[in-house]
ZADO-1210 file (C-alpha; in nm, 4 decimals, padded with zeros to 6 digits):
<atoms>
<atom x="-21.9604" y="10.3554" z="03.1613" code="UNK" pos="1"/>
<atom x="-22.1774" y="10.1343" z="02.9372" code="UNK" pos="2"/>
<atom x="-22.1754" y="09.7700" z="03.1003" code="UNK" pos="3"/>
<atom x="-22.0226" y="09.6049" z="02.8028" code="UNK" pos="4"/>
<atom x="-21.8612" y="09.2325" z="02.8943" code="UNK" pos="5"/>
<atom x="-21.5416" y="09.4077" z="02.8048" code="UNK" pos="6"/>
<atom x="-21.5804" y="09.6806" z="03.0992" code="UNK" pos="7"/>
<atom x="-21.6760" y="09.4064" z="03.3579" code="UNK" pos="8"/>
<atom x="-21.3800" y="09.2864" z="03.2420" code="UNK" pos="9"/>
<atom x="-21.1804" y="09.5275" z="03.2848" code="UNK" pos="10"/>
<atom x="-21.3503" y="09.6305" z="03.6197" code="UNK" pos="11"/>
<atom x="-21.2524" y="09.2380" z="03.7474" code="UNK" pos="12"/>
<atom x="-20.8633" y="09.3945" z="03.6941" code="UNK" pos="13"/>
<atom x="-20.7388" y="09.0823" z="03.5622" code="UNK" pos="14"/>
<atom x="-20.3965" y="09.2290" z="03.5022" code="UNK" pos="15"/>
<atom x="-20.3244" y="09.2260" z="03.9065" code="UNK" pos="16"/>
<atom x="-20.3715" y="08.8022" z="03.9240" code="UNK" pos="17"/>
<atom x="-20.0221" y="08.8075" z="03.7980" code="UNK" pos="18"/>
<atom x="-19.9135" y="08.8973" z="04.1147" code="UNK" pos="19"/>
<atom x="-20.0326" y="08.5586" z="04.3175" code="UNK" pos="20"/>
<atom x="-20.0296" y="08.3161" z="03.9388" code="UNK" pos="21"/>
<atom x="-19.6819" y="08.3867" z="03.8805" code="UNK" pos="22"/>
<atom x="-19.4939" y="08.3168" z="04.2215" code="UNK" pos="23"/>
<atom x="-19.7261" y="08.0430" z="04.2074" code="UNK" pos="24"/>
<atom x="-19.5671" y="07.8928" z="03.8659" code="UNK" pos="25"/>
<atom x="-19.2381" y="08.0017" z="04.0013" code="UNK" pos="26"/>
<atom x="-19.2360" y="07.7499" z="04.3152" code="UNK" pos="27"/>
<atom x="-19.3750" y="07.4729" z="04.1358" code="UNK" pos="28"/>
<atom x="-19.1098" y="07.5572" z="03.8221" code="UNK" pos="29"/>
<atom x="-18.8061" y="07.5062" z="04.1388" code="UNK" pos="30"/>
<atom x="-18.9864" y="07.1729" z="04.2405" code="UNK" pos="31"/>
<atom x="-18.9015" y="07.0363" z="03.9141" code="UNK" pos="32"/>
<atom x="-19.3151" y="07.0243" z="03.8277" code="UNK" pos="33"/>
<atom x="-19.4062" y="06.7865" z="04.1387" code="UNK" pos="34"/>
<atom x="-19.7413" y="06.6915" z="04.2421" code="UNK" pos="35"/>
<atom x="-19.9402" y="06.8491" z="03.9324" code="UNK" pos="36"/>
<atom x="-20.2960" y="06.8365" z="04.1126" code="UNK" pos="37"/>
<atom x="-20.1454" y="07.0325" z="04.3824" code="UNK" pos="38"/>
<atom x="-20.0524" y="07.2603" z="04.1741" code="UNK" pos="39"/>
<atom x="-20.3955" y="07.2813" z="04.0072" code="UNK" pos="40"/>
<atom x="-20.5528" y="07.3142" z="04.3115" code="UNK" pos="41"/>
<atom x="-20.3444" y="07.5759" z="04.4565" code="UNK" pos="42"/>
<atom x="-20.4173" y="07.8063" z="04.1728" code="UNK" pos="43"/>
<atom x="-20.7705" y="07.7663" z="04.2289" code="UNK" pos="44"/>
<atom x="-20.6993" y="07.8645" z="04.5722" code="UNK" pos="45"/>
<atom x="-20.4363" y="08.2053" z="04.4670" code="UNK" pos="46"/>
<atom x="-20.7392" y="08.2988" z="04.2010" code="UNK" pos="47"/>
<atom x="-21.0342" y="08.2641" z="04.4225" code="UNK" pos="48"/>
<atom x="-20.8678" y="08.3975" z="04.6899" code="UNK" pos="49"/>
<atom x="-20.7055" y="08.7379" z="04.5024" code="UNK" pos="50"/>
<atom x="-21.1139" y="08.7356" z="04.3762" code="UNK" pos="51"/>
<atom x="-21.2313" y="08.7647" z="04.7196" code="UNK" pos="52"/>
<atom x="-21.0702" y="09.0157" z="04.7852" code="UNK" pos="53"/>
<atom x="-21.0872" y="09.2487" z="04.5162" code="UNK" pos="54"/>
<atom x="-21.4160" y="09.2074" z="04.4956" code="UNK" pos="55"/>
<atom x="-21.4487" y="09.2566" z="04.9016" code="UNK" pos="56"/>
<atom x="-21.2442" y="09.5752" z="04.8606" code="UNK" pos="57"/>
<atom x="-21.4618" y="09.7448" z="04.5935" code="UNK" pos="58"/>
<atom x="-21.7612" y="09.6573" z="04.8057" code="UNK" pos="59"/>
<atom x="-21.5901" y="09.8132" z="05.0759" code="UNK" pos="60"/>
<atom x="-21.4807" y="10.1571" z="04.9043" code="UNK" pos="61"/>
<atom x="-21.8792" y="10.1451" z="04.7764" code="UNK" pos="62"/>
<atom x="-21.9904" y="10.1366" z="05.1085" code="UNK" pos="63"/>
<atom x="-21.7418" y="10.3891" z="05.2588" code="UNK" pos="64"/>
<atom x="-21.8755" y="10.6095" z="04.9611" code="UNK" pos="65"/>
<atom x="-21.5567" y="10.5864" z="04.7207" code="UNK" pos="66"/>
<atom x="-21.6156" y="10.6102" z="04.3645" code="UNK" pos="67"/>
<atom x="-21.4443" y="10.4498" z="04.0637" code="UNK" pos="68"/>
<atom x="-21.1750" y="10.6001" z="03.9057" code="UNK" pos="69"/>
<atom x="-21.0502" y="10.5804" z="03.5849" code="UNK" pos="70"/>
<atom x="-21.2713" y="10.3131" z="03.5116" code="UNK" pos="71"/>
<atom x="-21.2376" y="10.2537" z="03.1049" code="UNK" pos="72"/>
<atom x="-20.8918" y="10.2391" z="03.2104" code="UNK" pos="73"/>
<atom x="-20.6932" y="09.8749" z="03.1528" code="UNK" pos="74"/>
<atom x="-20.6568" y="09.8464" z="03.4990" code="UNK" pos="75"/>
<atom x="-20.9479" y="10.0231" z="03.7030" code="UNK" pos="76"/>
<atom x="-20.9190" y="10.2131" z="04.0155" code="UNK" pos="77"/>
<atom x="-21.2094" y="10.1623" z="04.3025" code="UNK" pos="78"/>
<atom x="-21.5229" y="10.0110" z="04.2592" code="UNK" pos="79"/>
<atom x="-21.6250" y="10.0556" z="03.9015" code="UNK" pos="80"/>
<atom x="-21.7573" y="09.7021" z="03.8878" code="UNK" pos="81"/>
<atom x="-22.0801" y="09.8434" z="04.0928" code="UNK" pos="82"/>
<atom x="-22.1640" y="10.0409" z="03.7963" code="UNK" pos="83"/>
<atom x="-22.2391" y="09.7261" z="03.6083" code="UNK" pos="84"/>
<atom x="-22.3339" y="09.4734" z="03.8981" code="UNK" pos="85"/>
<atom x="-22.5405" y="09.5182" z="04.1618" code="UNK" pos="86"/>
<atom x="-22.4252" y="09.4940" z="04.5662" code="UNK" pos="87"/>
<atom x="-22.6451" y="09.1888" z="04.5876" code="UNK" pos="88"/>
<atom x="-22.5622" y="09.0126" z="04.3280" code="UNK" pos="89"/>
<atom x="-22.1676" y="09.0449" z="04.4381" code="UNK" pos="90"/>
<atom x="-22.2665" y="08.9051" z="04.7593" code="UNK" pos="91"/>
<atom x="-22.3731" y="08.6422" z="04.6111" code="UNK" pos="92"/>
<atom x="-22.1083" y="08.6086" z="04.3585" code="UNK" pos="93"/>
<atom x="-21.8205" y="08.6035" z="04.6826" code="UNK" pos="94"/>
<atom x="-21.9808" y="08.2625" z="04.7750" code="UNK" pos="95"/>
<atom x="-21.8098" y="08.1209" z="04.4995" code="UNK" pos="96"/>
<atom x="-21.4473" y="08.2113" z="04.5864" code="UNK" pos="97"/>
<atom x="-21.5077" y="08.1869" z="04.9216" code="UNK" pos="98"/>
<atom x="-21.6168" y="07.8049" z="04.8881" code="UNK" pos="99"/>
<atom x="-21.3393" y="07.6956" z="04.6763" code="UNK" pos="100"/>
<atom x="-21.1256" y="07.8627" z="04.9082" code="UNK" pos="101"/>
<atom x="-21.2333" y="07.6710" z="05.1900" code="UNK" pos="102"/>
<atom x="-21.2498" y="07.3321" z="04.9432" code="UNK" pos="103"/>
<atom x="-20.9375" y="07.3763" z="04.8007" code="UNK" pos="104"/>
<atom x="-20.7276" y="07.4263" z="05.1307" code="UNK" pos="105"/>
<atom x="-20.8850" y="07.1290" z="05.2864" code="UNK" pos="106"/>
<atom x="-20.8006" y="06.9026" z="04.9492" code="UNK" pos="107"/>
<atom x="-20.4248" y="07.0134" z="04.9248" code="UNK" pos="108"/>
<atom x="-20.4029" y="06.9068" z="05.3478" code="UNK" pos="109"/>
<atom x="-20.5753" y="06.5997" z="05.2797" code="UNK" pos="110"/>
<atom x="-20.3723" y="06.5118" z="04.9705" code="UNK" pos="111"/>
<atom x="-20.0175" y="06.5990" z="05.1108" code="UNK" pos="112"/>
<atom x="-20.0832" y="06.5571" z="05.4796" code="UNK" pos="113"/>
<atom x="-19.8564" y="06.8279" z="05.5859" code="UNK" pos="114"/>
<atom x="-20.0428" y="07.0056" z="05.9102" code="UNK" pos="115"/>
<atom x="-19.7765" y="07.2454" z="05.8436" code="UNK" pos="116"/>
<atom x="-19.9592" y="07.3821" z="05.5728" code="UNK" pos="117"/>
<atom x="-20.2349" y="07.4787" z="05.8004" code="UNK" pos="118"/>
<atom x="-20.0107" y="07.7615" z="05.9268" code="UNK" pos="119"/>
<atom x="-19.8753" y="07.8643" z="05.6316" code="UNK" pos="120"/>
<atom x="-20.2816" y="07.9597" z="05.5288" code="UNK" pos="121"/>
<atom x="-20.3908" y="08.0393" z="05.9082" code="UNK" pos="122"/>
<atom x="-20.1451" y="08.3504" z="05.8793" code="UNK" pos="123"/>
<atom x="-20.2515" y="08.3930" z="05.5453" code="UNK" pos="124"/>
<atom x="-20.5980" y="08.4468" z="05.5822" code="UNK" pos="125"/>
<atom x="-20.5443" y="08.6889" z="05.9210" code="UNK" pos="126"/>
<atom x="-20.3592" y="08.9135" z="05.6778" code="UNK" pos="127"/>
<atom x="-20.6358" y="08.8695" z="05.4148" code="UNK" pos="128"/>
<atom x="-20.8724" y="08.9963" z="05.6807" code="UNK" pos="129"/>
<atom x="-20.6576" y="09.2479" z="05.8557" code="UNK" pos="130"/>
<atom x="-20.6301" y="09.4073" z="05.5297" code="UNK" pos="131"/>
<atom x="-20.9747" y="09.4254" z="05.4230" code="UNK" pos="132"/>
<atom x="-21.2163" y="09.4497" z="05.7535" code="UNK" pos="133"/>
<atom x="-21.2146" y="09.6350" z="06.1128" code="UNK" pos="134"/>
<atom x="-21.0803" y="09.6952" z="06.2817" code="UNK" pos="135"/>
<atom x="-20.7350" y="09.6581" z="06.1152" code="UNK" pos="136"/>
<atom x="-20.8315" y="09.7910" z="05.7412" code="UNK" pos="137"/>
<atom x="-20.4619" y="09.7617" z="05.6446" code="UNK" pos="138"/>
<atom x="-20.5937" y="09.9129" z="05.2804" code="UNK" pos="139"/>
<atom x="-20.7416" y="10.2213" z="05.4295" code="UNK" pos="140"/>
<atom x="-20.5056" y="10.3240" z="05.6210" code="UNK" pos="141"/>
<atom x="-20.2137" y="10.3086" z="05.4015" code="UNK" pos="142"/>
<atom x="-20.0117" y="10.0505" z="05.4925" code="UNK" pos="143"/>
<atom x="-20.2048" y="09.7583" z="05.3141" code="UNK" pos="144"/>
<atom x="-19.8414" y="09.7082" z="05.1229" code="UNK" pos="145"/>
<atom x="-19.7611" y="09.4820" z="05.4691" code="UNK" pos="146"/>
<atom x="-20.0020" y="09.2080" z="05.3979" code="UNK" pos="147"/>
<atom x="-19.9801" y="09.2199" z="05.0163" code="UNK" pos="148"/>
<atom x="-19.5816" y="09.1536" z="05.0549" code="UNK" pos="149"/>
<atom x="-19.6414" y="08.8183" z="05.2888" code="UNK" pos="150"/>
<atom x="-19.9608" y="08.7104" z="05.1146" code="UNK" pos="151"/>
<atom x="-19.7659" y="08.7265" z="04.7444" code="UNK" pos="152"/>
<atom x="-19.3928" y="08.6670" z="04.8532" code="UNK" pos="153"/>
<atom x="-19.2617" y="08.4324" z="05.1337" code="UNK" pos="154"/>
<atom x="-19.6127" y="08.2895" z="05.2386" code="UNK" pos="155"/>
<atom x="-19.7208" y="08.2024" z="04.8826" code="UNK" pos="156"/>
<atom x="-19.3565" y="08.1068" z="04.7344" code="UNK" pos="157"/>
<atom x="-19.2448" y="07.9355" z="05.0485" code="UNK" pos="158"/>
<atom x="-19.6021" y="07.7686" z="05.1398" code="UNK" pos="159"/>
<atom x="-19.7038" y="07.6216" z="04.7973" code="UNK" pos="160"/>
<atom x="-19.2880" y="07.5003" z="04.7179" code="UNK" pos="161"/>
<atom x="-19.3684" y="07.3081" z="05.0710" code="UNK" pos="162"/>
<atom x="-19.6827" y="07.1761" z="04.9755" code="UNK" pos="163"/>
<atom x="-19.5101" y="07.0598" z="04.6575" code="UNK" pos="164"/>
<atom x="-19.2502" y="06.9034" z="04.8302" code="UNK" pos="165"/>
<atom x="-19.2931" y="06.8700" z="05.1656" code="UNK" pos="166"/>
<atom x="-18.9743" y="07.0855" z="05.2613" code="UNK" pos="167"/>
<atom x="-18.8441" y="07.4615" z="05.2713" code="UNK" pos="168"/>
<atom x="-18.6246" y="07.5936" z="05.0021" code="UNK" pos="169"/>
<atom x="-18.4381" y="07.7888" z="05.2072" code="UNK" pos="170"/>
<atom x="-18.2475" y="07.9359" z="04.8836" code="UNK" pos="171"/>
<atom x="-18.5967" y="08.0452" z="04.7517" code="UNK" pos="172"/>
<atom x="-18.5994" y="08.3132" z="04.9925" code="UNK" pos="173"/>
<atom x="-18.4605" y="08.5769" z="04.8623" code="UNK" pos="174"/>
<atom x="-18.6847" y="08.5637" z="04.5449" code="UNK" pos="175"/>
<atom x="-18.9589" y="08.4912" z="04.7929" code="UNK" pos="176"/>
<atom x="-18.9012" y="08.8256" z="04.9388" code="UNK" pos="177"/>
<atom x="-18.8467" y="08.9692" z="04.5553" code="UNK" pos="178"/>
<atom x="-19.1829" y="08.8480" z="04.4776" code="UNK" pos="179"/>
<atom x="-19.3001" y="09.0394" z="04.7860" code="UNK" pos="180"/>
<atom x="-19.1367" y="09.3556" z="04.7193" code="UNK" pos="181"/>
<atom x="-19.2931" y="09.3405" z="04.3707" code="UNK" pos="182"/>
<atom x="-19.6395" y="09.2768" z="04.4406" code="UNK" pos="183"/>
<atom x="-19.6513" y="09.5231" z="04.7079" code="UNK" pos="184"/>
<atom x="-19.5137" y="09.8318" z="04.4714" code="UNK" pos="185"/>
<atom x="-19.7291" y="09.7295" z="04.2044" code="UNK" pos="186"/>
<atom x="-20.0301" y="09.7691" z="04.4694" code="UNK" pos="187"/>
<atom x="-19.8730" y="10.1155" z="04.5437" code="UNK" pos="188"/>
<atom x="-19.8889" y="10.2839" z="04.2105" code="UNK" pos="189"/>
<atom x="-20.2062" y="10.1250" z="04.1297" code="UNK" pos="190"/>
<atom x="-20.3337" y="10.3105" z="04.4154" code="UNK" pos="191"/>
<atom x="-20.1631" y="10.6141" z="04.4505" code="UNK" pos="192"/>
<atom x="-20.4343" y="10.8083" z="04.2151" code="UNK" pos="193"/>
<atom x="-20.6825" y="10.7897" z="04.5189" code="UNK" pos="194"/>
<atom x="-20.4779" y="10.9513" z="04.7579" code="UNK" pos="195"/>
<atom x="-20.4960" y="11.3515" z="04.7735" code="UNK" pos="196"/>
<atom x="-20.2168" y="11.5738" z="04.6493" code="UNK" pos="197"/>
<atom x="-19.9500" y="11.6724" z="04.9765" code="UNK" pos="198"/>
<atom x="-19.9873" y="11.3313" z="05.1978" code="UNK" pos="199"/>
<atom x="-19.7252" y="11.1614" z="05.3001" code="UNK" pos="200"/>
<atom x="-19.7930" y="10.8424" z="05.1053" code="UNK" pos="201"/>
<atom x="-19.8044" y="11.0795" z="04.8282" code="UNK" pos="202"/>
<atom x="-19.4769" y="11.2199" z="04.8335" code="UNK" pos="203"/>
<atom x="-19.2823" y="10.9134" z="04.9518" code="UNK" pos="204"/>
<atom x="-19.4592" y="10.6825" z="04.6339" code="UNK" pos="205"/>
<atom x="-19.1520" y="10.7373" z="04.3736" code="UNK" pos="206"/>
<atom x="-18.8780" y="10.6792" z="04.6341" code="UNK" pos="207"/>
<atom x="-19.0748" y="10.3768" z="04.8137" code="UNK" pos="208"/>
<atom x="-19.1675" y="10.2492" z="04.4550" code="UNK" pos="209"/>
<atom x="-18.8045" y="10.2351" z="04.3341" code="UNK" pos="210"/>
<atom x="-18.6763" y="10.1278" z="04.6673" code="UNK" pos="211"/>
<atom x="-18.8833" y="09.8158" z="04.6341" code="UNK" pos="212"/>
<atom x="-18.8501" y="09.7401" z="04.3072" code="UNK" pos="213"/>
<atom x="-18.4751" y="09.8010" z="04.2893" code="UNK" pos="214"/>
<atom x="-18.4239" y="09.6173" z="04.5887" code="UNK" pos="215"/>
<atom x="-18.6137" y="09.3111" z="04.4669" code="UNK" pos="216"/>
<atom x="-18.3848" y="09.2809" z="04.1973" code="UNK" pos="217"/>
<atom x="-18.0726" y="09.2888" z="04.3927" code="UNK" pos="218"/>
<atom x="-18.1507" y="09.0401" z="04.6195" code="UNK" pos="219"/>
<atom x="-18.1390" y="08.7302" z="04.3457" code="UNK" pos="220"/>
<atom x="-17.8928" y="08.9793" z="04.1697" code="UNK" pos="221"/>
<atom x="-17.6012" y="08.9050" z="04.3968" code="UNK" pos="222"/>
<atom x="-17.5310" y="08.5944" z="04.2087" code="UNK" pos="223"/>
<atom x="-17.2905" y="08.6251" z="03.9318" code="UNK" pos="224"/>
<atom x="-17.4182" y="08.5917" z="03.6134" code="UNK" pos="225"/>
<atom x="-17.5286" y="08.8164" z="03.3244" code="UNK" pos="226"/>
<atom x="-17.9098" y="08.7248" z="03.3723" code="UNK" pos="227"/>
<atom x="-17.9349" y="08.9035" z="03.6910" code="UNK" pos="228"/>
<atom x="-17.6955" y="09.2118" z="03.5770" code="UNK" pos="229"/>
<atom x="-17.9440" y="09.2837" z="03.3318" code="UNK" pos="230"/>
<atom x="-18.2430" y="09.1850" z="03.6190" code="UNK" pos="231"/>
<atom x="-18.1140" y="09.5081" z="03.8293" code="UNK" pos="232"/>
<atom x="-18.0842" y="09.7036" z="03.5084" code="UNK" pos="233"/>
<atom x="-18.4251" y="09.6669" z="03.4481" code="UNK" pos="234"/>
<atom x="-18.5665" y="09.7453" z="03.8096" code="UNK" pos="235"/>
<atom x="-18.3515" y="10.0647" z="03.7527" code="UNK" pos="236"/>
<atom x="-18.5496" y="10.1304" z="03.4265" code="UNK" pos="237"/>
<atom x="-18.9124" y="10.0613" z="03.5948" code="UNK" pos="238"/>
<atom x="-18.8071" y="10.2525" z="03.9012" code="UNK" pos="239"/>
<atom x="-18.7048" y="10.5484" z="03.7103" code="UNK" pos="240"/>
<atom x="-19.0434" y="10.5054" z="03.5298" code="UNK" pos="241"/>
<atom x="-19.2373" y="10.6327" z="03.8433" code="UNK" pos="242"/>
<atom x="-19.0436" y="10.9712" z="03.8278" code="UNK" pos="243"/>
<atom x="-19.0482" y="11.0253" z="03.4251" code="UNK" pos="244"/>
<atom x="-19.3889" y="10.8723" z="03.3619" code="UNK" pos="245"/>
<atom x="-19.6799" y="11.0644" z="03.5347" code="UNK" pos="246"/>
<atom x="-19.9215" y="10.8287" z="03.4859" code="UNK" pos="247"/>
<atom x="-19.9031" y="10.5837" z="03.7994" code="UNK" pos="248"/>
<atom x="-20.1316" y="10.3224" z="03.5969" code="UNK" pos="249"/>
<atom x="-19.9043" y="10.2809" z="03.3960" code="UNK" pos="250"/>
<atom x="-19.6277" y="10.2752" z="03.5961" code="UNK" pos="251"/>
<atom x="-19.8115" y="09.9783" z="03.7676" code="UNK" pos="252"/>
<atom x="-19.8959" y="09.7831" z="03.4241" code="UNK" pos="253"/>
<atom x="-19.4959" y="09.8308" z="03.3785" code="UNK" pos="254"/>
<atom x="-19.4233" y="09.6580" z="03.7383" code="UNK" pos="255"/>
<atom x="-19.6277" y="09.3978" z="03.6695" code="UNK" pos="256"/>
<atom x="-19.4648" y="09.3212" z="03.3414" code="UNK" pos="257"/>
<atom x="-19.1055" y="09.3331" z="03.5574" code="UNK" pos="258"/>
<atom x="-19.2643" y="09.0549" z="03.8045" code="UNK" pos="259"/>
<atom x="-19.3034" y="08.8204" z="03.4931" code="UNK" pos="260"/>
<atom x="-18.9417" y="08.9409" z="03.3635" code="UNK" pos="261"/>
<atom x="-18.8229" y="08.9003" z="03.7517" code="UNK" pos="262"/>
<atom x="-18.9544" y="08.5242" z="03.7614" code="UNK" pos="263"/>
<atom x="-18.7591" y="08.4414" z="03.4301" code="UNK" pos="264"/>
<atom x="-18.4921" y="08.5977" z="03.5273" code="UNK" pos="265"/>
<atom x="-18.4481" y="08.5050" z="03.9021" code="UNK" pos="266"/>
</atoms>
C-alpha cells in the first residue's frame, strides 16, 4: 500500500467514529441543546477516546503478529496504519488522545460539578482497558461486543444526557440500549473477516448480527407511530443484508448507515 494521505486516512477508519459522535448528538438533541461547551467538550472526549483505542488495538494486533487486511478497503481491517507510520511514532501520537482524555473529563466535572459523572467514566475506562490489555483482552477473545455495547449505548447516552442536565432520562433507555446493540454488531461484521472459516463466532455472525440489529429497532419501535414501523423495517433489511451480501465490510458500512437512520428515527 503506497502511504498516500488518503490511505492513512482510510487506515484511521473514520467511518467507525459514528458509533460514539452520533449517540453523542442524540443525548444532547433530547436535552433540548443544553450546556453547548459540554457538549463540545464531550466530543473531544468520545473522539480522542474511540482514537485511543483504535490506534491501541492496531498496535496490539502488530505486536501479536496480525497483519492488515483489506487495507485499500473504505474501512480497513487490522493494523494497516503500521504500513505507513512507524510503532514509535504512534506511541507518541497516543499522548495526544490520551491527554485530552484526561483534560477533558476533569473540565466537564469541574464545569457541571456532578461527582456522579466520575462513575459514569470510572466504568467506562475499566471496559476501555478490559477490552484492549491483559489480562482481560475482551477483543481477542471474542467477546469484545460486551464493552463496545456499554461504552457506545447506556454509558455514553445516559452519562453525557446527565452531564447535560444533571438528571437520568429514564425514557432514553431503550434507545440507549439501541445505540448499544448497534455499535456492537457493527464491530462484529467489521471483524468477522479475521476470524477462520468453522469457529463458532463464525457461524453464529448472521444470526447474532440480525438479532442485534433487529432487536435495536424494536425496542424504540414499540411506540405507535409510522416512524418506527418503518425503523424495524429497515433493521429487517440490514439484517437480511448479512445473509445475501457476502461481503461483511460492507455489511458493516450498511449498519453504520442504520445507526444514523436509527438516531433520526428513534
Amino acid at each position: 500500500m503506497k502511504c498516500r494521505k488518503i490511505n492513512i486516512l482510510r487506515s484511521l477508519k473514520v467511518p467507525l467514529y459514528l458509533v460514539s459522535v452520533v449517540p453523542l448528538v442524540y443525548s444532547w438533541l433530547n436535552s433540548s441543546f443544553s450546556r453547548s461547551l459540554i457538549f463540545v467538550l464531550s466530543l473531544i472526549f468520545v473522539l480522542s477516546s474511540q482514537f485511543l483505542m483504535n490506534i491501541e488495538m492496531d498496535r496490539l494486533d502488530r505486536e501479536y503478529g496480525k497483519s492488515g487486511m483489506k487495507c485499500g478497503s473504505f474501512i480497513p481491517v487490522g493494523p494497516c496504519l503500521f504500513e505507513c507510520v512507524s510503532v514509535e511514532k504512534i506511541r507518541k501520537i497516543a499522548m495526544a488522545p490520551l491527554a485530552l482524555m484526561i483534560i477533558t473529563a476533569a473540565l466537564v466535572i469541574i464545569i457541571t460539578r456532578l461527582l456522579v459523572l466520575l462513575a459514569f467514566g470510572l466504568f467506562a475506562m475499566i471496559l476501555m482497558f478490559a477490552y484492549l490489555y491483559p489480562p482481560i483482552m475482551l477483543y481477542r477473545r471474542g467477546i469484545g461486543e460486551i464493552s463496545t455495547f456499554f461504552d457506545f449505548g447506556p454509558l455514553l447516552l445516559l452519562g453525557s444526557y446527565y452531564a447535560f442536565t444533571g438528571s437520568i432520562a429514564y425514557s432514553l433507555i431503550p434507545a440507549s440500549v439501541g445505540f448499544g446493540l448497534i455499535a456492537s454488531a457493527v464491530r462484529l461484521s467489521h471483524h468477522i473477516i479475521e476470524e477462520p472459516e468453522g469457529t463458532a463466532r463464525k457461524r453464529l455472525y448472521v444470526p447474532a448480527f440480525s438479532i442485534m440489529v433487529i432487536i435495536s429497532s424494536i425496542l424504540v419501535g414499540l411506540r405507535p407511530g409510522i416512524a418506527h414501523t418503518i425503523l424495524i423495517f429497515i433493521s429487517v433489511v440490514i439484517a437480511a443484508m448479512s445473509i445475501i451480501v457476502k461481503d461483511s465490510q460492507k455489511v458493516s458500512a450498511a449498519a453504520i448507515i442504520y445507526l444514523v437512520v436509527f438516531a433520526f428515527l428513534a
